[in-house]
C-alpha positions in Angstrom: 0.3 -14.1 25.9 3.8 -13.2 24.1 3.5 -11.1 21.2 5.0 -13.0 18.3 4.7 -11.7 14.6 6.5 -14.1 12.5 6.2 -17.5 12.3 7.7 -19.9 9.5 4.9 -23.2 9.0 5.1 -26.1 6.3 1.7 -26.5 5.2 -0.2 -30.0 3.7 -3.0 -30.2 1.7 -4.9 -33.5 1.4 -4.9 -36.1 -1.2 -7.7 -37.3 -3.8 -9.0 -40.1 -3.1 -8.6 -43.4 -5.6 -11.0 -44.0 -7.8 -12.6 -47.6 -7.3 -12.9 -50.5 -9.7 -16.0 -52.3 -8.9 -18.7 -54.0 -10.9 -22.3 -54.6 -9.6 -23.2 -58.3 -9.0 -27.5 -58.3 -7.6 -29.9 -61.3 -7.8 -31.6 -60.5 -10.8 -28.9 -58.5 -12.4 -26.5 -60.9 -13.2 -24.7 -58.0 -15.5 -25.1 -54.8 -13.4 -22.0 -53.1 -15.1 -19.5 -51.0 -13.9 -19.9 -49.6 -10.2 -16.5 -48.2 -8.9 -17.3 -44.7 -7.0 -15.1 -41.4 -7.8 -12.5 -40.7 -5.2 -13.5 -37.6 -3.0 -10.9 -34.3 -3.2 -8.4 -33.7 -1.1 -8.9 -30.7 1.6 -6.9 -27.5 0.9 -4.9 -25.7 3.6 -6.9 -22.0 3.9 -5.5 -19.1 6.1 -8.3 -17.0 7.9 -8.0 -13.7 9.1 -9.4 -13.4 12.7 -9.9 -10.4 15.1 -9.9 -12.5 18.4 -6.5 -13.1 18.0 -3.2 -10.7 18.2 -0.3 -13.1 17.9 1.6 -15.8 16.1 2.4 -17.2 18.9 0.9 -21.1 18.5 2.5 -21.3 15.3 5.5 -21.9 17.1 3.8 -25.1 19.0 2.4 -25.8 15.9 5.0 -25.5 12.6 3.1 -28.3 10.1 -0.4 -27.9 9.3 -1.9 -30.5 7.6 -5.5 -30.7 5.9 -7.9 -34.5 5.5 -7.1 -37.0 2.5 -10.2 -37.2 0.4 -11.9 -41.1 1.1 -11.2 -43.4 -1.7 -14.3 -44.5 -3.8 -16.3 -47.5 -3.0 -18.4 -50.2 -4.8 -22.6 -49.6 -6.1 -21.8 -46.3 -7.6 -20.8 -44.4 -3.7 -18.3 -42.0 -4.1 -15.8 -41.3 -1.8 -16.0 -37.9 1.0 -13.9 -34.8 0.8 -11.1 -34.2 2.7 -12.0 -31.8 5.2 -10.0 -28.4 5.0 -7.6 -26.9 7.1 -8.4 -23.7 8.4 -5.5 -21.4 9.9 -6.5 -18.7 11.5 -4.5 -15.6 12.1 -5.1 -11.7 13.0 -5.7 -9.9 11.3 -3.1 -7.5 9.1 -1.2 -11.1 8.5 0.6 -10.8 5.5 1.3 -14.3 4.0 4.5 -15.1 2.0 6.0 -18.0 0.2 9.4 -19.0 2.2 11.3 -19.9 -0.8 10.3 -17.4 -3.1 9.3 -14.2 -0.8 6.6 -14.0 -3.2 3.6 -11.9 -1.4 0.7 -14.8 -1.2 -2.1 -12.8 0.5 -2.6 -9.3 3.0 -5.1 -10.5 5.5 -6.5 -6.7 6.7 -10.2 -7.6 7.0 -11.8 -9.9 9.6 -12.6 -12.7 7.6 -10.8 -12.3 4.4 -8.9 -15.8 3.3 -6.7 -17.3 0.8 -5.9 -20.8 -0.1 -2.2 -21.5 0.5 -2.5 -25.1 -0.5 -4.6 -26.6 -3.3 -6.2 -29.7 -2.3 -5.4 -32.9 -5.1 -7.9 -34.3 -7.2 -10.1 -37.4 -6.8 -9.8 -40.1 -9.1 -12.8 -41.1 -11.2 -14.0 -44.6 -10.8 -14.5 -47.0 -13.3 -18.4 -46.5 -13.5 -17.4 -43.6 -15.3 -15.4 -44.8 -18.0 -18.8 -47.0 -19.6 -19.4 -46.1 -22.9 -21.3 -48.1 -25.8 -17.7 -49.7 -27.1 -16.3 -50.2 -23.7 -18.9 -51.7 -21.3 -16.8 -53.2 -18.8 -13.6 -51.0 -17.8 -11.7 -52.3 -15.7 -9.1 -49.3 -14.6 -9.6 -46.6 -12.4 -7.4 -42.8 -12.1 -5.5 -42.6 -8.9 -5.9 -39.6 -6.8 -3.6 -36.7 -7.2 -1.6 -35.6 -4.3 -2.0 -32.1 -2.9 0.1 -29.5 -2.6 3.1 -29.1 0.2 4.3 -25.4 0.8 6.6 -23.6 3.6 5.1 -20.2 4.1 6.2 -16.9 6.5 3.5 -15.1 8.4 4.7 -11.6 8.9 2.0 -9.0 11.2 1.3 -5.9 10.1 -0.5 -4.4 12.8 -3.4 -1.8 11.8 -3.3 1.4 13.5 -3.5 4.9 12.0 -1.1 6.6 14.2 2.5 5.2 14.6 4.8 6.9 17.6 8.3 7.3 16.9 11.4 8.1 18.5 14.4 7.1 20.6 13.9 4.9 24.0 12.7 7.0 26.9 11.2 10.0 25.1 7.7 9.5 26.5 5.7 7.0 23.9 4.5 4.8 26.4 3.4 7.7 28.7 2.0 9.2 26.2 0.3 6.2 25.0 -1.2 5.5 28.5 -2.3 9.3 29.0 -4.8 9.1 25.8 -5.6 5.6 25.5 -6.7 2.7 27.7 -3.5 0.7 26.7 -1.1 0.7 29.9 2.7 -0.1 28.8 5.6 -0.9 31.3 6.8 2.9 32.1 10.4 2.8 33.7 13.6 5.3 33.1 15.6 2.6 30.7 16.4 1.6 27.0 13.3 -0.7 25.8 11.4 -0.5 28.6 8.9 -1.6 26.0 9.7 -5.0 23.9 6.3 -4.8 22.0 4.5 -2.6 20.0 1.3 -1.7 21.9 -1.8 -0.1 20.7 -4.1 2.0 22.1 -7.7 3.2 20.9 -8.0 7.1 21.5 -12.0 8.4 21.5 -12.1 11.6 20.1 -16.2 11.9 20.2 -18.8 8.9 20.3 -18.4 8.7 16.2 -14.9 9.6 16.0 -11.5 7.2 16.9 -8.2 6.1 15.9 -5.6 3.7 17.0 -2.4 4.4 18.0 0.8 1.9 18.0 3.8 3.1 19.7 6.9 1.1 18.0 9.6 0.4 20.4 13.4 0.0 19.9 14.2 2.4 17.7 17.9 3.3 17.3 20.4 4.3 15.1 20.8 1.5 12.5 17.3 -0.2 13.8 17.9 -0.5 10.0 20.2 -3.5 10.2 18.8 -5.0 13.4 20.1 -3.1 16.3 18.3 -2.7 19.1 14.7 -4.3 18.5 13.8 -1.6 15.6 14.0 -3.6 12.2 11.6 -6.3 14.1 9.0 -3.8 14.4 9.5 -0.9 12.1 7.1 -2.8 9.8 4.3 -2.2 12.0 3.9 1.4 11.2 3.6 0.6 7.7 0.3 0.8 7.3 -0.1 3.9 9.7 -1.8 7.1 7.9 0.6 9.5 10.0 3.3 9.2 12.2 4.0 11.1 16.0 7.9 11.6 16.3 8.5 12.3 20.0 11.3 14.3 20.9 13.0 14.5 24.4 13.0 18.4 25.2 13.6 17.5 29.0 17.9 17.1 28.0 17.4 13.5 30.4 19.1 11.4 27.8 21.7 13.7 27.0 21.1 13.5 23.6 20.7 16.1 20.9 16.7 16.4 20.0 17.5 17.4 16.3 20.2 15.1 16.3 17.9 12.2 17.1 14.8 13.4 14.9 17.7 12.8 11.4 18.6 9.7 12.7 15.1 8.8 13.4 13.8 9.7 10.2 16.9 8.2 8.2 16.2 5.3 9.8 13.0 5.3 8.2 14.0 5.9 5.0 16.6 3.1 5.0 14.1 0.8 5.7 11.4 1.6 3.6 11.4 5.0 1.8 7.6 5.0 1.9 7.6 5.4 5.9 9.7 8.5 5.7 7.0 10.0 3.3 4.3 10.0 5.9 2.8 13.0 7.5 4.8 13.6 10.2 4.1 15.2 13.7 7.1 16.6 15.5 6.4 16.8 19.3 9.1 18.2 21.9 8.0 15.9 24.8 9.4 16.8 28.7 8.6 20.4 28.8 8.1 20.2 32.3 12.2 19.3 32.6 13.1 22.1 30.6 14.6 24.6 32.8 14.8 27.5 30.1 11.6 26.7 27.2 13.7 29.2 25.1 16.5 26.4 24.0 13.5 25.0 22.2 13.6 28.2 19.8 16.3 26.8 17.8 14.9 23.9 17.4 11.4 25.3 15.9 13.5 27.2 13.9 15.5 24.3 12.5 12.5 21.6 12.0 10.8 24.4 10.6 14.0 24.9 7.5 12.8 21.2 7.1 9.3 21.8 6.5 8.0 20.7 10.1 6.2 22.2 13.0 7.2 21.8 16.3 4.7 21.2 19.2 5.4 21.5 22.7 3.8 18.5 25.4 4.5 16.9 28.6 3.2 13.7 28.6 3.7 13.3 32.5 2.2 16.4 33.7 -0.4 15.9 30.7 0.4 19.6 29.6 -0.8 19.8 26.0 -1.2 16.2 25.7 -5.3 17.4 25.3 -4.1 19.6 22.5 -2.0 17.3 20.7 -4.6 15.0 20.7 -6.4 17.3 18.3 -4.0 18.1 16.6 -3.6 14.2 15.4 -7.0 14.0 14.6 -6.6 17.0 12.6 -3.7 15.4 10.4 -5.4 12.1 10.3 -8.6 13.5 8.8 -6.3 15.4 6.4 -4.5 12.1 5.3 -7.6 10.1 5.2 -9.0 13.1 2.7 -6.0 12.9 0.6 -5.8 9.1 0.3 -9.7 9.1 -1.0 -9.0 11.7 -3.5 -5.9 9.8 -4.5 -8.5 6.4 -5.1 -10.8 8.4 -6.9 -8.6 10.3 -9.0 -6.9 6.8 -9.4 -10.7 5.1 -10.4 -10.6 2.6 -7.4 
């Protein structure tokens, strides 16, 4: 299935129902009274949070959604049904916006969790419910009220709590593939990969995390170049982030270089990601005919305030270690973000 994660849809909700003017004519009750039904409520349009899905992709088959008028009311007192609801379901870590406005409707990040995106109108009351000791025979009913009509953006927000980072063709999808079950396209071009993929790394039987590697970062991913600014987003709910550099010299490129225009990349486009823990990992060792060129790059990150590790993802040498090591940092941020809450009183 293609990965889609945006979608714009115009969404419907249902009509009340009219209320009914009737009056109640029986053998034997020559003057039954008033007997018009309510009208029943319209259904509202409610978005759904689902983990058996992973893409917007029907949404593009599928741009109106509409939900059921509510059933006009009827004669001996029977009021009219509900419209039925509309239920859109999306996966989860959808975030739902108003088109017009931008305004932030809903974050979907739990299986299950929901928001009503379009109120359902109102049944009208019938006349039956307009009796009263000086009016005993009304003869006027309310209309329904129409429901409400929206255009709303579904953005994914994939939930992982490792993002990978870093130019094409420094080793994220090889990497991905040694620790994970999650097998990428691997090949020796720019965006080999053209969607984020994650991968769920088993640290013990109790002990996990997911890992999305984000592809197409360039410089000025920023302001849409290459595929970056379409899925930087998707690392913005990652705990820590794995910049991969390529230590190997087989893009030609400058490692440090790279790992500032990475990271300003980051910061141009929301200065929250460049705030994350950060890994640094020299990837290719095994291509690196002297290791000692590496020494001035420690030395440099390490002005900077980072660590560098060493790894060759296709060889697998220190990709055990590193492993670890991520754990290590996640468990860290996880500790930090619950003190933060508590210290905050949530």
């Amino acid at each position: 299935m293609k990965f889609v994660d945006e979608a714009d849809v115009e969404v419907h909700a249902g009509k009340g129902g009219a209320g009914c003017v009737a009056f109640l004519r029986e053998k034997y009750r020559p003057k039954g009274g008033p007997s018009g039904g309510n009208g029943g409520d319209g259904g509202s349009v409610i978005v759904r949070a689902d983990t058996a899905l992973s893409t917007l992709q029907d949404f593009k088959f599928q741009p109106i959604q509409r939900a059921k008028n509510g059933e006009p009311g009827r004669g001996k007192d029977q009021h009219g049904k509900n419209g039925e609801d509309k239920i859109i379901l999306v996966p989860v870590g959808t975030q739902v916006r108003d088109r017009d406005s931008g305004e932030l409707l809903a974050d979907l990040t739990a299986d299950g969790a929901e928001t009503i995106v379009a109120q359902g109108g109102r049944g009208g009351r019938g006349n039956m419910m307009f009796k009263s000791s000086t009016n005993q025979a009304p003869r006027y009913a309310q209309p329904g009220t129409p429901g409400e009509d929206r255009r709303i953006r579904f953005e994914l927000r994939l939930l992982a709590d490792v993002g990978l980072v870093g130019f094409p063709n420094v080793g994220k999808s090889t990497f991905i593939s040694r620790i994970s079950a999650a097998r990428p396209r691997v090949a020796d071009f720019p965006f080999t990969t053209l969607v984020p993929n994650l991968g769920v790394v088993r640290i013990s039987d109790v002990e996990s995390f997911v890992v999305a590697d984000i592809p197409g970062l360039i410089e000025g991913a920023h302001e849409g170049q290459g595929l970056g600014d379409r899925f930087l987003r998707h690392i913005s709910r990652t705990a820590i982030l794995v910049h991969l550099l390529d230590a190997g010299g087989v893009s030609g490129r400058d490692p440090l270089e790279d790992f500032e225009v990475i990271n300003g990349e980051l910061e141009r486009f929301d200065r929250r990601l460049a705030g994350k823990p950060q890994i640094v990992v020299a990837n290719k060792t095994d291509l690196l005919a002297d290791p000692s060129v590496l020494d001035s790059l420690e030395t440099a990150l390490a002005e900077r305030g980072f660590e560098l590790h060493r790894m060759s993802s296709a060889t697998g040498d220190g990709v055990k270690d590193m492993v670890h090591t991520i754990a290590a940092a996640l468990r860290e941020a996880r500790a930090h973000d619950d003190h933060d809450r508590t210290a905050n009183g949530l």
